[in-house]
Kinemage of the C-alpha trace (Angstrom):
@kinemage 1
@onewidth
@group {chain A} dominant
@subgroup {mainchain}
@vectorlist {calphas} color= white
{ca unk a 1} P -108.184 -5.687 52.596
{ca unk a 2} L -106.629 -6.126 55.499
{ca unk a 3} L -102.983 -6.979 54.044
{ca unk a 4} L -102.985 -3.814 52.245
{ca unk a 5} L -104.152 -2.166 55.353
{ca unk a 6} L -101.354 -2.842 57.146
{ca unk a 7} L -98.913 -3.153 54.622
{ca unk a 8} L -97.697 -1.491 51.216
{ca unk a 9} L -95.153 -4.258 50.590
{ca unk a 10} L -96.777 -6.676 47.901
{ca unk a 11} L -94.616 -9.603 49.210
{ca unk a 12} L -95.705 -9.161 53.176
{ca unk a 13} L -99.656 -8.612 51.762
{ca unk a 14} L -99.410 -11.855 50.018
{ca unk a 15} L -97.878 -13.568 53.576
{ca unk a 16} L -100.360 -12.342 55.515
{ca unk a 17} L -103.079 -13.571 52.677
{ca unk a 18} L -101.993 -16.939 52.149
{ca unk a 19} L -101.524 -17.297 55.971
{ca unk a 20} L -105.195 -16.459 56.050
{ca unk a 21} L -106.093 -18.804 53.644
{ca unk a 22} L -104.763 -21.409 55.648
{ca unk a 23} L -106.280 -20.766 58.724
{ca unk a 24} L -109.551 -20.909 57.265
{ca unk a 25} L -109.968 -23.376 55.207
{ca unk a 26} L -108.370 -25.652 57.817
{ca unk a 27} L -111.008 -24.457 60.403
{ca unk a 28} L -113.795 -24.406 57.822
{ca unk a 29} L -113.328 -28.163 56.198
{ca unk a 30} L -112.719 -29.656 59.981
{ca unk a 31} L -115.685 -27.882 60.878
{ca unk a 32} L -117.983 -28.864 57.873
{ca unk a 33} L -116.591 -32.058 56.609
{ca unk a 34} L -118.894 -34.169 58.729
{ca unk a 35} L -121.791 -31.807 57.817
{ca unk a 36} L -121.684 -31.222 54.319
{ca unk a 37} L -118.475 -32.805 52.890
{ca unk a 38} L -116.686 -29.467 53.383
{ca unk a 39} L -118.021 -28.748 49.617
{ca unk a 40} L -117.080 -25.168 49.353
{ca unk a 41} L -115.584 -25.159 46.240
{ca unk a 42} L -117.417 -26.510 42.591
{ca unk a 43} L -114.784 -28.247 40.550
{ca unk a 44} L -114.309 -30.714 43.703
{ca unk a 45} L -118.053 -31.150 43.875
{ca unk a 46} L -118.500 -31.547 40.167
{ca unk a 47} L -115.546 -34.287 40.460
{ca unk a 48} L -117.496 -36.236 43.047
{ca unk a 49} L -120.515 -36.145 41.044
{ca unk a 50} L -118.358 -38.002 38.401
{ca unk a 51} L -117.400 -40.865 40.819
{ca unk a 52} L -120.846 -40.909 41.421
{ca unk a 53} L -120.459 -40.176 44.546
{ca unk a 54} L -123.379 -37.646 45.367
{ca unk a 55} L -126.429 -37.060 43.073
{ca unk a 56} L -125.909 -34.007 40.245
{ca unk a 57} L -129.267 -32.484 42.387
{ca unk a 58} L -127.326 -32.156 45.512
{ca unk a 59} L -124.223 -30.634 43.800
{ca unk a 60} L -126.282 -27.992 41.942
{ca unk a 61} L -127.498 -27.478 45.338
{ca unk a 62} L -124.212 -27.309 46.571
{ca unk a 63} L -122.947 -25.225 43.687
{ca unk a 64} L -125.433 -23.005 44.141
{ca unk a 65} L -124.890 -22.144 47.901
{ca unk a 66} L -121.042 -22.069 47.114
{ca unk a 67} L -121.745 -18.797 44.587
{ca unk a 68} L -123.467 -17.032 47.081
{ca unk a 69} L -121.682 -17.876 49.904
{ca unk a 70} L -118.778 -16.220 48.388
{ca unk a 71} L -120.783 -13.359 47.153
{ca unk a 72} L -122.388 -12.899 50.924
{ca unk a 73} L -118.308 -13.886 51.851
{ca unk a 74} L -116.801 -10.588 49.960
{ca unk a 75} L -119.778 -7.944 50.788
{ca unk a 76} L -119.584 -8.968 54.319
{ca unk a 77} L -115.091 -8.546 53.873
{ca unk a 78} L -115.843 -5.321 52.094
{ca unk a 79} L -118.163 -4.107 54.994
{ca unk a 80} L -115.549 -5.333 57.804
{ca unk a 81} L -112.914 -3.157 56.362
{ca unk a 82} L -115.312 -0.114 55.892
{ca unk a 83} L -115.547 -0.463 52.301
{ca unk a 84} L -118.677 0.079 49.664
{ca unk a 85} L -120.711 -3.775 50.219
{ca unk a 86} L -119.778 -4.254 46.351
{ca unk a 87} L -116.705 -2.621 44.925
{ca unk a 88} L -116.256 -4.015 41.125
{ca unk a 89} L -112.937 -5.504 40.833
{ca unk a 90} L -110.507 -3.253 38.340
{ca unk a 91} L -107.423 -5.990 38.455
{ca unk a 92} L -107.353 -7.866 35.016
{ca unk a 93} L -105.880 -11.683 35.597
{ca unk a 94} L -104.992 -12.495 32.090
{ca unk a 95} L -102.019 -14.612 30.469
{ca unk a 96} L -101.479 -17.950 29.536
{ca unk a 97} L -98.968 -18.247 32.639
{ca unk a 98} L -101.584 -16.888 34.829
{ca unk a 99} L -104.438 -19.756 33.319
{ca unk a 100} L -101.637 -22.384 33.341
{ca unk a 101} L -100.967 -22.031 36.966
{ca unk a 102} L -105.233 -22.563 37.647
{ca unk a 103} L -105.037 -25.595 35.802
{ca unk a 104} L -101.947 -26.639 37.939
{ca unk a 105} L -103.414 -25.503 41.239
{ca unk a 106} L -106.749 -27.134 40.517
{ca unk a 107} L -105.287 -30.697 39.543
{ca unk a 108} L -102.904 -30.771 42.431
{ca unk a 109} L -105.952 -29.690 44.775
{ca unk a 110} L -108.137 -32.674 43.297
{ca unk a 111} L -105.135 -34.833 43.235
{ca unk a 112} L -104.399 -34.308 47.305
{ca unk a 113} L -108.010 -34.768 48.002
{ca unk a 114} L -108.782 -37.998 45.765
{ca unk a 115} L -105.549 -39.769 47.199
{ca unk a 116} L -106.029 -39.121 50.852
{ca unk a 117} L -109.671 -40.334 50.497
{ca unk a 118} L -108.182 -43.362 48.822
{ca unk a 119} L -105.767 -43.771 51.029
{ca unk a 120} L -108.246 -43.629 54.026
{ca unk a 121} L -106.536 -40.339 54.994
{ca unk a 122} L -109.600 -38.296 55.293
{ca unk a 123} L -109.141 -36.682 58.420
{ca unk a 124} L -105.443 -34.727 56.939
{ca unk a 125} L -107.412 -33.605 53.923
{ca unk a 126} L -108.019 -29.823 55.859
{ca unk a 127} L -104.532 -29.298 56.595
{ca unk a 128} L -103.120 -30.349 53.647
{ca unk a 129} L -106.106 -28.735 51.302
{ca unk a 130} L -105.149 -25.449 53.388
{ca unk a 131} L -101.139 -25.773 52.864
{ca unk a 132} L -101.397 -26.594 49.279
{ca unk a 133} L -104.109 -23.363 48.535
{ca unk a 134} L -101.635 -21.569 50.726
{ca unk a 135} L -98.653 -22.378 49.310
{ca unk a 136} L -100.308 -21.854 46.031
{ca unk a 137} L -99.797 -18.226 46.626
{ca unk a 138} L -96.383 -18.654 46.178
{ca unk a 139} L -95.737 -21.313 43.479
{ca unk a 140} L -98.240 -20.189 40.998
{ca unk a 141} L -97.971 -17.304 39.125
{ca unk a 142} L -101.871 -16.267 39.635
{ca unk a 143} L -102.224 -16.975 43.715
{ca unk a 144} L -104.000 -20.236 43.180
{ca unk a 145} L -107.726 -19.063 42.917
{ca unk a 146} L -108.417 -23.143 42.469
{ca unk a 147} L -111.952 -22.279 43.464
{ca unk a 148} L -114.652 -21.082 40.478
{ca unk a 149} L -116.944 -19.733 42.925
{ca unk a 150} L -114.902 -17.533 44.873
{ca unk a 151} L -113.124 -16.497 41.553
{ca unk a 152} L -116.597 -14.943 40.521
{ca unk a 153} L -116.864 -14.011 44.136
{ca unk a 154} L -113.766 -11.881 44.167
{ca unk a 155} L -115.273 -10.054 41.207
{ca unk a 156} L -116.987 -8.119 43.653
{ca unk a 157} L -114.356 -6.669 45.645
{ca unk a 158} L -111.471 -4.013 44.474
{ca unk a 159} L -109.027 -4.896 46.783
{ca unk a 160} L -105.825 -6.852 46.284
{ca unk a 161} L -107.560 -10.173 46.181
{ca unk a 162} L -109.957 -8.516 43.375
{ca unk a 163} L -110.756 -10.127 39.675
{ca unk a 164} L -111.672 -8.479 36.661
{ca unk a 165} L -114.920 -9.687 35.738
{ca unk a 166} L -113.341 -10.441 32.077
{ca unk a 167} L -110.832 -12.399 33.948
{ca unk a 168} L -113.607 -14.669 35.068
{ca unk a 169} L -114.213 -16.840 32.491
{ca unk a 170} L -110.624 -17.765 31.437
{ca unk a 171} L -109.859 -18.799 35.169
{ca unk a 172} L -112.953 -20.944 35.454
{ca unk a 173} L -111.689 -22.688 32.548
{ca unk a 174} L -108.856 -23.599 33.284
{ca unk a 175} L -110.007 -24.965 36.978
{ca unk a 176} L -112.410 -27.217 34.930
{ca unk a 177} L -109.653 -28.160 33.123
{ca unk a 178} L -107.334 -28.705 36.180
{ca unk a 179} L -110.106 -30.846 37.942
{ca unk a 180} L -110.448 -32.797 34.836
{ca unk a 181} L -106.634 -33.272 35.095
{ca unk a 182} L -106.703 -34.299 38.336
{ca unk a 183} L -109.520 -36.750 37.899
{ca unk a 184} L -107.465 -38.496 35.059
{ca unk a 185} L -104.719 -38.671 37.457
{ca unk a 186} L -106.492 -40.388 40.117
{ca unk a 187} L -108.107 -42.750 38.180
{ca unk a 188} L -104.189 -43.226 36.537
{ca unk a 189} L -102.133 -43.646 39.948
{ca unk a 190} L -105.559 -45.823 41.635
{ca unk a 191} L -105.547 -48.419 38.871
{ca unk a 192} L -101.690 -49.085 38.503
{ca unk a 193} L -101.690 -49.519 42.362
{ca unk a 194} L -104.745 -52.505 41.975
């Protein structure tokens, strides 16, 4: 809301999101990583509950506080910028380009995490998780989402960063899709390396 506030130039409101992006997510996995994992987004829990690496209870625990924290995440946005708590998004996301490029932003985004944690790189996985979503804006056609729950979070908000609720489904599934990409990857590039 904010990039169209001070802004009418598409181009500059996308800067000033993806530098956004960034920030936060940088800030936010530091902060959480030794807490929680950083889990904030589903595909990359759902991945780690294939390497059996937490239980599937935890990650529908997880899951479920990643919906509503981006739920709680828009209304609160939506009040910031003096706008009604829940707006419902008019922007329809639809194309095979657009579901192509969440299926390419998701695998890359499981891909840099899953290396770097192989690699014993764990501590550059915020900064390069942020540049990659951020760049994402830029390099994909639909301003790598990469993320089901804040996909059905922006759902809630009419504002530039909004989602058609019909746009939903077709962009979760094609993040499933990426992570499952990503996952084969992994396993690909870990096992010619041994």
């Amino acid at each position: 809301i904010m990039a169209t506030n001070l802004s009418a130039d598409i181009g500059v409101q996308l800067i000033i999101n993806s530098l956004a992006t960034i920030f936060i997510l940088i800030i936010l996995i530091t902060v959480f990583m030794e807490i929680s994992g950083a889990h904030f987004n589903p595909v990359v829990t759902l991945v780690e509950v294939v390497k059996k690496q937490i239980k599937p209870s935890l990650a529908i625990q997880y899951i479920t506080m990643q919906f509503l924290g981006g739920i709680f995440g828009t209304i609160f946005a939506n009040l910031m910028f003096e706008q009604a708590a829940i707006s419902a998004a008019s922007r329809v996301r639809s194309g095979s380009n657009l579901l192509f490029s969440e299926v390419i932003a998701t695998a890359g985004l499981i891909l840099i995490i899953n290396l770097l944690l192989h690699q014993g790189q764990k501590k550059l996985i915020p900064s390069l998780v942020g540049l990659w979503i951020g760049a994402g804006y830029f390099f994909t056609s639909s301003t790598s989402f990469a993320n089901p729950a804040v996909t059905f979070a922006r759902t809630f908000t009419d504002s530039f960063a909004g989602i058609n609720i019909n746009s939903v489904l077709p962009f979760i599934l094609a993040q499933l899709l990426g992570a499952a990409i990503g996952f084969l990857l992994i396993k690909l590039f870990i096992s010619k390396k041994e």
